[in-house]
C-alpha positions in Angstrom: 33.1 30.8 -11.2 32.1 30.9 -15.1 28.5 31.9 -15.4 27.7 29.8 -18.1 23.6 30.3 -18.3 20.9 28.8 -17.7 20.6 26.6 -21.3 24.0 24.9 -20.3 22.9 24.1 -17.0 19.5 22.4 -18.8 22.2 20.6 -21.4 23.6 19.3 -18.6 20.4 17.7 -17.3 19.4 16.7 -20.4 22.7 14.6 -20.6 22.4 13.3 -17.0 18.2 12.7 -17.9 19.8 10.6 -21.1 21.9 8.5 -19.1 19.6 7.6 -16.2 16.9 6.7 -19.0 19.1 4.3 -20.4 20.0 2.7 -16.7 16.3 2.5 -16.0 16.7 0.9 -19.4 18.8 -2.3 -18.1 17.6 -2.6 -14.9 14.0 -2.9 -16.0 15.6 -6.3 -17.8 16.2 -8.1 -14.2 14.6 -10.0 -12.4 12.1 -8.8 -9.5 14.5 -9.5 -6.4 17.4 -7.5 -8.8 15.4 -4.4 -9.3 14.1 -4.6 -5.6 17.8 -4.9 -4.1 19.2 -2.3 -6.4 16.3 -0.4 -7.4 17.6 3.2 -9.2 20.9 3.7 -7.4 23.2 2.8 -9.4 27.2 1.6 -9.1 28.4 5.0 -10.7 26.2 7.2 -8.3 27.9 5.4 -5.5 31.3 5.8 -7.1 30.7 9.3 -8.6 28.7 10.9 -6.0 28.5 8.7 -2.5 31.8 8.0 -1.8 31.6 4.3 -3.3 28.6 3.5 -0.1 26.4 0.3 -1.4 23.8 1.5 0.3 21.6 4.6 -0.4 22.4 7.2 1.8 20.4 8.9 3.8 20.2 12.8 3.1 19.0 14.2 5.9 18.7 17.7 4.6 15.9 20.0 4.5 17.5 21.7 0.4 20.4 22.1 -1.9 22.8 24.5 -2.9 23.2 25.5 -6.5 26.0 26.5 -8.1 24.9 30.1 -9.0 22.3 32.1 -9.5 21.6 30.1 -13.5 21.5 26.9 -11.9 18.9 27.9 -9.1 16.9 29.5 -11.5 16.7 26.4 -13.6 16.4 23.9 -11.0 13.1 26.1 -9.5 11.6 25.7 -12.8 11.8 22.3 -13.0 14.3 22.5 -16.0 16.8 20.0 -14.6 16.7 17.4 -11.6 17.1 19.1 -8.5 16.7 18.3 -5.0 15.5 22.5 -4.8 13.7 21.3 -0.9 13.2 18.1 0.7 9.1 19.0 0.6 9.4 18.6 -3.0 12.5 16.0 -3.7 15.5 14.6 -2.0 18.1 11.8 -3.3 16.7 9.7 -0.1 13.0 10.1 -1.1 14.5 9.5 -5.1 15.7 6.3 -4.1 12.2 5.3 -2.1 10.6 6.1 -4.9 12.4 4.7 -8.1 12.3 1.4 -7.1 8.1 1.3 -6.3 7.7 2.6 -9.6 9.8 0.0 -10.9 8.3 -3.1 -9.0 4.5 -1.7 -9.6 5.7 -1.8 -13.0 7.7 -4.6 -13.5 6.2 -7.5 -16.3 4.0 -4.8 -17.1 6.1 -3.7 -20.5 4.8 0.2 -18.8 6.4 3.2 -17.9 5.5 3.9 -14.3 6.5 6.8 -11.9 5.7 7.0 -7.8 5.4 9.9 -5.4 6.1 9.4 -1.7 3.9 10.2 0.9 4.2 10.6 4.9 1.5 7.8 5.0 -0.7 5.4 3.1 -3.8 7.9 4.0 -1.7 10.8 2.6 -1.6 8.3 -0.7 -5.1 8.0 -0.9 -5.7 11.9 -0.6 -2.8 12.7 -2.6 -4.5 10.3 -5.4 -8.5 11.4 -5.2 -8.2 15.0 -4.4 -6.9 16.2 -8.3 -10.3 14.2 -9.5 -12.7 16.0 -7.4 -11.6 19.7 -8.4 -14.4 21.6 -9.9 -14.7 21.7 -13.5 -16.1 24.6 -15.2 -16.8 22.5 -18.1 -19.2 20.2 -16.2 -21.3 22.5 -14.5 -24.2 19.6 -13.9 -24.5 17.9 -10.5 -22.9 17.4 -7.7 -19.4 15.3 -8.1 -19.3 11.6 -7.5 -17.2 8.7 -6.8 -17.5 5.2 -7.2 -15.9 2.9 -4.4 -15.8 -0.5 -3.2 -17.3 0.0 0.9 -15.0 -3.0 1.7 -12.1 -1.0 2.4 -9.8 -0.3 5.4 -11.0 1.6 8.4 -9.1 5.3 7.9 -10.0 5.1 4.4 -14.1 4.7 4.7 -13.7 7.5 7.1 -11.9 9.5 4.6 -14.4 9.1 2.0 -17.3 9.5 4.3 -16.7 12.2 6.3 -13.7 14.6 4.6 -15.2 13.7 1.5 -19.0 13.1 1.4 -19.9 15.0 4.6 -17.3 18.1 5.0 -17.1 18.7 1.0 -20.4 17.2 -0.3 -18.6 15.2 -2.7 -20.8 12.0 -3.0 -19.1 8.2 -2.3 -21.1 5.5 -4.5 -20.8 2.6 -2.5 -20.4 -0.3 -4.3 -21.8 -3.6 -2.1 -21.1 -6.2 -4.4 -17.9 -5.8 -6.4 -18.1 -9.0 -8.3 -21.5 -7.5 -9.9 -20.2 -5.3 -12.6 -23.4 -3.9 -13.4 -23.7 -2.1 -9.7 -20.7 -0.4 -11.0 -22.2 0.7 -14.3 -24.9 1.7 -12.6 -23.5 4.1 -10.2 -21.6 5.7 -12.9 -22.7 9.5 -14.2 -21.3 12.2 -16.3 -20.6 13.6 -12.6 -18.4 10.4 -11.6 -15.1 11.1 -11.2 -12.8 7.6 -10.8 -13.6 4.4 -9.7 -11.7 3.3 -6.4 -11.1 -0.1 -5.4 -9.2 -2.1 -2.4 -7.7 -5.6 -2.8 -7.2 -7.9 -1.6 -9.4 -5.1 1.3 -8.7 -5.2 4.9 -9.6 -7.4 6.7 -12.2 -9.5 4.6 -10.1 -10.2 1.7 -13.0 -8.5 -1.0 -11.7 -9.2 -4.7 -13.3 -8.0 -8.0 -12.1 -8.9 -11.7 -9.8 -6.0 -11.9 -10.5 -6.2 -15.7 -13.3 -6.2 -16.5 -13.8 -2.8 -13.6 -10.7 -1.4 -15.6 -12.5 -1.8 -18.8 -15.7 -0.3 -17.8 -13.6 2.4 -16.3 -11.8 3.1 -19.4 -14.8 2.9 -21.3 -16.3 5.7 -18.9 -13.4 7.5 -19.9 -12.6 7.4 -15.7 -9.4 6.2 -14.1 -9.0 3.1 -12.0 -7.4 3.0 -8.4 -6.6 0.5 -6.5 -5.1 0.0 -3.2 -3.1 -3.1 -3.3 -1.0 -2.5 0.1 -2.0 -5.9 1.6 -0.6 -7.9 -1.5 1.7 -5.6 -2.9 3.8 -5.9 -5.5 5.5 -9.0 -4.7 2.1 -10.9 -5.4 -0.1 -8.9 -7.7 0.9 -5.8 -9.5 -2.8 -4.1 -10.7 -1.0 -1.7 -13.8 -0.6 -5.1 -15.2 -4.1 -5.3 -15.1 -5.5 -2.1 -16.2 -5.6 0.1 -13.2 -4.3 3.5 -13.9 -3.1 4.3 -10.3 -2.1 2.1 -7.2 -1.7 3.7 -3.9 0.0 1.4 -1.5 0.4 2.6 2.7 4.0 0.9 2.2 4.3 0.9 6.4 2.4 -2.1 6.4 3.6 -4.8 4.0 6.1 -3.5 2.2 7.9 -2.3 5.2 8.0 -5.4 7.7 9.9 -3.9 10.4 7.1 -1.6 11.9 10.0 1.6 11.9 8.1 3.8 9.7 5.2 5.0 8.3 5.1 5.9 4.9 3.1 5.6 1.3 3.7 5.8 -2.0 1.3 7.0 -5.1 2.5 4.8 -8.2 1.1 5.6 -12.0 1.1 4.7 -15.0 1.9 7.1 -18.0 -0.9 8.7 -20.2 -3.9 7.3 -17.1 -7.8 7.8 -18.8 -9.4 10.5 -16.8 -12.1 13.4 -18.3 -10.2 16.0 -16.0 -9.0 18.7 -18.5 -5.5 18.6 -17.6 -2.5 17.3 -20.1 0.1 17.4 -17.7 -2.0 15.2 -15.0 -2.9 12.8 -17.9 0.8 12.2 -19.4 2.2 11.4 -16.0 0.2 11.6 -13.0 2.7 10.8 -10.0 5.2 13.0 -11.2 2.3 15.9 -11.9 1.5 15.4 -7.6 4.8 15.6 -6.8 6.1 18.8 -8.5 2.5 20.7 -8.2 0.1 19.9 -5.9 2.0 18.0 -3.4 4.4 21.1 -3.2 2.1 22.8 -2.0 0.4 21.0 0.1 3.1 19.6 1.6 2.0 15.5 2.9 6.3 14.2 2.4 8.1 11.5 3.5 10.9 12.3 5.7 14.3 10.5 4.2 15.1 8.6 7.3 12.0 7.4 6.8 12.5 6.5 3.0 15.5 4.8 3.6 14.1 2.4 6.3 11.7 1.5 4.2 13.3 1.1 1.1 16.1 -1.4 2.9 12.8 -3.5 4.5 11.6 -3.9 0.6 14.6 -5.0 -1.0 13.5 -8.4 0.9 9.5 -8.5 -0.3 9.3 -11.2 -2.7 11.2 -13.8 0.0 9.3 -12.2 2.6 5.9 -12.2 1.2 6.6 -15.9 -0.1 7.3 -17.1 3.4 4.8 -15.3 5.6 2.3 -16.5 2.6 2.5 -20.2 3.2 2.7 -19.7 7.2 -0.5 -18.0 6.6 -2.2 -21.2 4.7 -1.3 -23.3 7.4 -2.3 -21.1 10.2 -6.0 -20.6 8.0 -6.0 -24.6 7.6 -5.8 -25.1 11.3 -8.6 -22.4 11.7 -10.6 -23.9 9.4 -11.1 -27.1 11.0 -11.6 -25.6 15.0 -14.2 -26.5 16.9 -14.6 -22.9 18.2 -14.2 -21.5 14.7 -17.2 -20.1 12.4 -15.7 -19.1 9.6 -11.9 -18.1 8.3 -11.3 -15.4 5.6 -8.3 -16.2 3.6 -8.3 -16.3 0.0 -5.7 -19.5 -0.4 -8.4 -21.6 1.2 -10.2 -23.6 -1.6 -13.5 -22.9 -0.3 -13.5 -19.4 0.2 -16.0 -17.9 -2.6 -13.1 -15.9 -4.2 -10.5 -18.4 -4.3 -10.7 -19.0 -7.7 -10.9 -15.4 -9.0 -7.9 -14.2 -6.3 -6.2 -17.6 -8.1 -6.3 -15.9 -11.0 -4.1 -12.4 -10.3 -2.3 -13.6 -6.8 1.1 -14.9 -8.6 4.5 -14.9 -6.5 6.2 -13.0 -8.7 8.9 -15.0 -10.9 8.1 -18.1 -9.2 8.7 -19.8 -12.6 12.3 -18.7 -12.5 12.6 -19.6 -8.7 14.7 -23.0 -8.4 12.8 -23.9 -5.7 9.4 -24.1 -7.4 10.1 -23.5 -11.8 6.2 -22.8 -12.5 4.4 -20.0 -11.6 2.1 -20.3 -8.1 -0.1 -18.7 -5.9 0.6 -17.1 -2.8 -2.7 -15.5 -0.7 -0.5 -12.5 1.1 0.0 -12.3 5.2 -3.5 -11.2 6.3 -6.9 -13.4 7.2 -9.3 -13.1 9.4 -11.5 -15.8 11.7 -14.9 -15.6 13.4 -15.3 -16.7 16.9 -18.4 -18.7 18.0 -19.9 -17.3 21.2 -19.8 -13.9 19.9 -18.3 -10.5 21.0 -17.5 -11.7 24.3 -16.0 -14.6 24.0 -14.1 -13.1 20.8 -12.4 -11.1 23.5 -11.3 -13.9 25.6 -9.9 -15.5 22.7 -8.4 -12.3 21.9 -6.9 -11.5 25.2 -5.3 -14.5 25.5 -2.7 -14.2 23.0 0.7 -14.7 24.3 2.8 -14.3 21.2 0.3 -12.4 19.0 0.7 -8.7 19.6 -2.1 -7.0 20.3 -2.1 -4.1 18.1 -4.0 -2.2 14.5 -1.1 -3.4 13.0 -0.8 -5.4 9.7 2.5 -6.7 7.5 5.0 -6.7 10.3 7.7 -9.2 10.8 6.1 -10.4 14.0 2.3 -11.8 13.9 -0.3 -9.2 15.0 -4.1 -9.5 15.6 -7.1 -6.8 16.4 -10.6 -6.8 16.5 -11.8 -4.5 13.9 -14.9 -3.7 15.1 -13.2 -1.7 18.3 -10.5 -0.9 16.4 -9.8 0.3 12.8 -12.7 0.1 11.8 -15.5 1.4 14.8 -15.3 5.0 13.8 -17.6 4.3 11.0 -19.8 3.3 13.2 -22.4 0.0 13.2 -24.1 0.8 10.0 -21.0 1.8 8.3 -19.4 -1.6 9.7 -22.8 -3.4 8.6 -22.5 -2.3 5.0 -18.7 -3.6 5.4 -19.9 -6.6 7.0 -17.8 -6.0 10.0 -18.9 -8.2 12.8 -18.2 -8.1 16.7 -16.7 -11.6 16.5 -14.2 -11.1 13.8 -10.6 -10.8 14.8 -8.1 -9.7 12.1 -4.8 -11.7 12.0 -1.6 -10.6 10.2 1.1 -13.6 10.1 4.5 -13.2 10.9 7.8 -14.6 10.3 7.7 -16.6 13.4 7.4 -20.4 12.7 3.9 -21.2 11.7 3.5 -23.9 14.3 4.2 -21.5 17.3 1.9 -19.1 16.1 -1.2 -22.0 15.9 -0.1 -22.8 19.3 -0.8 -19.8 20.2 -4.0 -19.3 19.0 -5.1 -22.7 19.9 -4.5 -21.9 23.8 -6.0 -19.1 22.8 -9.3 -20.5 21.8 -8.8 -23.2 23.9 -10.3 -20.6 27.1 -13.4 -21.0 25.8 -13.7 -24.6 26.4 -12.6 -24.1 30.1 -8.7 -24.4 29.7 -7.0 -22.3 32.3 -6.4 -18.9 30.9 -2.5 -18.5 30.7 -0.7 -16.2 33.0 -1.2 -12.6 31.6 2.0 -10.4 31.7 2.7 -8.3 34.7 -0.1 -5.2 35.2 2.1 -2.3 34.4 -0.7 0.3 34.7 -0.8 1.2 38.2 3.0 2.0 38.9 4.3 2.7 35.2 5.8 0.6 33.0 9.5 1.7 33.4 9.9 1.9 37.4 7.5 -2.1 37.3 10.1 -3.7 34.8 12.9 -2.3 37.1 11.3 -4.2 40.1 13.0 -7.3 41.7 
């Protein structure tokens, strides 16, 4: 073979760069379901490169081969795309990733770019862990983050123990998110981002994303938020000033409960004081090629691809499962053996009207069906049991087509109790400052019919007033579960 250089391998990339801009180009013109069917895959990849297949394949391959020695050495240097190791990039994980960055971005008129992760977890440390690097620059006190405290179970414990109590890297607990002045005030010339969950898991907290991404920017400090329980499909926080979203896209964005996986998505040029231009001008991309290379937290591209074919569906899906979950909260609501529901589409929740004002189906004012834009509250709500922890685990044991499980987004409806669950690490006072309570039981709606799943949880609840507990499911425990569902 010709050894034609290194510069005409980068010419070469430079060409293919050109023309993939101008495809992301047109497909940032369609509508949401268009860019989350198609995403970045294109017709002439599949013609060109995949033997005409519709579908992304899956490359289940751990590199690739270069051409010669010229083309290695400018793929390793990041001089054109390459796929140099699947820890670092692979057409799978590509196709995973395009089209997040496009749907966190879409309406948004901003460039946007997404790194995978193996998990949502791996998002969240993947995101912080570039801000709380020492800085010779600011050689005052200790560093400092500012975080909501309403936030799911695995991430308090991340910012509590890996952060605050193996590294001494202070978490700023923020009680009171709609009270932008607790915010101010926890902010220092040692603060490093602001961090924020919402809609949070499993009590629904909300904050005016605006005005926190204004103080931020003011601070000169980026925003992050987690928005896995809404995603994209009902609230897109670039749109509203955040400068990075992590989302742990096993749970809502990826029904099907066959993977786990994440996904960092950032805008380009994010406000942060860190002293680093290539971090600033395009963050994702910066964790992908540098630290994440190193430290290794990837998505495997099986994984990727699963994923990627359960969110080419999220909009429809999210719609649906959205207004099961109002009528399942409106039954709640109104039982007997009910204290108090948590869902944000119930008028008199406290932050209905603020939730009201970012929770938008996306392109529901093109949508036949509807031709304005509307509200959708997400799959997720929670409901307190009168009686207390007890008799929450009566109710909660007497589910018969609720799974049992510290699940949340899946395609069939799932229900825990947080406080023995995902969230009892932290411990009582941890789950006191989260308000947390024993009775609380966490309930993700399905895409089962709405009225079996209040059926469920109204002989469910109806055990507590002396109803006749419904037969529980043969006791596998003794004999194993394989050789007992072989018995006659």
């Amino acid at each position: 073979m010709e050894n034609r250089g290194v510069a005409s391998f980068v010419q070469a990339g430079q060409r293919a760069g050109e023309w993939h801009r101008k495809y992301l180009e047109e497909i940032r013109k369609c509508r949401f379901d268009t860019i989350a069917v198609h995403g970045v895959y294109s017709m002439q990849e599949a013609l060109d490169f995949n033997q005409g297949s519709i579908i992304e394949p899956v490359y289940m391959s751990t590199s690739q081969a270069y051409r010669n020695s010229d083309e290695m050495e400018a793929g390793l240097a990041y001089q054109i795309p390459t796929w140099c190791y699947t820890r670092i990039a692979n057409p799978s994980v590509y196709y995973y990733e395009g089209v997040l960055a496009l749907l966190e971005g879409y309406g948004s008129g901003l460039e946007t770019s997404c790194m995978a992760t193996a998990s949502g977890m791996a998002a969240i440390q993947s995101t912080v862990d570039p801000f709380l690097v020492d800085d010779p620059r600011k050689p005052g006190g200790p560093k400092n983050f500012v975080a909501t405290c309403q936030v799911y179970g695995g991430t308090f414990q991340q910012f509590a123990i890996r952060k605050e109590k193996e590294r001494g890297i202070e978490w700023r607990k923020i009680q009171n998110p709609l009270d932008l002045d607790e915010w101010e005030r926890n902010i220092d010339e040692n603060t490093r981002f602001l961090y924020g969950e919402i809609p949070s898991n499993p009590l629904l907290s909300f904050f005016d994303i605006e005005k926190v991404a204004e103080l931020s920017h003011r601070c000169n400090l980026p925003l992050i938020i987690d928005s896995t329980v809404a995603t994209p499909a009902l609230f897109r926080p670039l749109q509203h000033g955040a400068d990075i979203v992590v989302q742990s896209v096993s749970k809502s964005l990826a029904a099907s409960g066959f993977t786990i996986c994440g996904a960092v998505i950032s805008k380009k040029n994010i406000t942060t004081g860190i002293d680093n231009d290539e971090m600033k001008a395009d963050f994702a991309s910066y964790i992908k090629l540098l630290p994440n290379r190193d430290n290794g937290p990837n998505i495997s591209p099986m994984n990727a691809i699963m994923a990627l074919n359960d969110i080419r569906t999220i909009r429809t899906r999210m719609d649906t499962v959205s207004c099961s979950t109002q009528k399942v909260a409106e039954f709640l609501q109104e039982h007997k053996f009910v204290e108090s529901v948590d869902y944000l589409g119930l008028p008199s929740h406290e932050l209905h009207e603020l939730a009201s004002r970012y929770l938008f189906l996306a392109d529901s004012e093109h949508d036949p069906r509807y031709g304005e834009k509307v509200n959708r509250y997400g799959h997720l709500m929670s409901f307190r049991v009168k009686g207390g922890a007890q008799a929450t685990r009566q109710v909660f044991d007497a589910f018969q087509r609720i799974f049992r499980a510290t699940d949340l987004g899946r395609i069939k409806s799932v229900a825990t109790i947080p406080a023995i669950s995902t969230h009892s690490q932290q411990g009582e006072e941890g789950r006191k400052i989260a308000n947390i309570p024993d009775n609380l039981i966490r309930l993700c709606v399905g895409g089962e019919h709405p009225d079996d799943i209040i059926r469920d949880l109204d002989q469910a609840l109806g055990t507590l007033d002396g109803r006749k507990v419904p037969a529980s499911a043969p006791d596998y425990s003794s004999g194993g579960a394989s050789s007992a569902r072989l018995a006659p």
